[in-house]
C-alpha positions in Angstrom: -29.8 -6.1 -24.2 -28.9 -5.0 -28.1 -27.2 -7.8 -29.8 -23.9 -6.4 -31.4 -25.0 -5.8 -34.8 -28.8 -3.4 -33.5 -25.9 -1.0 -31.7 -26.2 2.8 -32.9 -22.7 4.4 -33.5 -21.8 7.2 -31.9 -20.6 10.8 -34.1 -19.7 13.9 -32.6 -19.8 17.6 -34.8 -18.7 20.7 -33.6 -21.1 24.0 -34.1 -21.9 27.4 -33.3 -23.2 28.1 -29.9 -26.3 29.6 -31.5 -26.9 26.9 -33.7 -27.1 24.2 -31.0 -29.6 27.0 -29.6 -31.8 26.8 -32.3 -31.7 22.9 -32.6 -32.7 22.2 -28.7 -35.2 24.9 -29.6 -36.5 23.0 -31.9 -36.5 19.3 -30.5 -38.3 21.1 -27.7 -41.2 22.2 -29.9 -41.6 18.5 -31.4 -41.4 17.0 -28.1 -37.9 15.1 -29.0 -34.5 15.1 -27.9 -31.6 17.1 -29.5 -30.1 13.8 -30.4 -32.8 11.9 -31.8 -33.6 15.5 -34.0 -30.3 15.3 -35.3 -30.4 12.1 -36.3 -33.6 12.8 -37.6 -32.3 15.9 -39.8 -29.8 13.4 -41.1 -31.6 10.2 -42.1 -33.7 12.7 -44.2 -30.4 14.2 -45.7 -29.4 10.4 -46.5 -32.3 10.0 -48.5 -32.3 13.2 -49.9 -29.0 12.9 -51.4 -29.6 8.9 -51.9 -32.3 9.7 -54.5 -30.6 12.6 -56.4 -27.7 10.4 -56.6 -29.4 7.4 -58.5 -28.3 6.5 -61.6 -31.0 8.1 -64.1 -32.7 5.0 -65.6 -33.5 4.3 -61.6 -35.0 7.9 -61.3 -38.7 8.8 -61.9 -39.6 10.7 -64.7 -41.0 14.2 -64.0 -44.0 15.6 -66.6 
């Protein structure tokens, strides 16, 4: 059993009919569940928008 704190939380979106489509089409393809592609598509948006929101000394310089 999870101790309290290891507990994933629970988050509900509403979408087009055709887009739900397209996402089970695609977590069939890689073998995973809709859920756990979501979530995937959304820790990679985290860190995404994680790093372009850094303060700019913390950035890395580009050449």
């Amino acid at each position: 059993m999870f101790s309290e704190d290891m507990r994933s939380e629970k988050i509900n979106f509403t979408c087009e009919p055709e887009d739900k489509e397209y996402l089970r089409n695609w977590a069939a393809k890689e073998g995973r569940t809709l859920s756990n592609l979501v979530e995937r598509i959304v820790k990679d948006a985290i860190i995404k928008d994680r790093e372009n929101n850094q303060p700019t000394s913390n950035k890395k310089e580009t050449a």
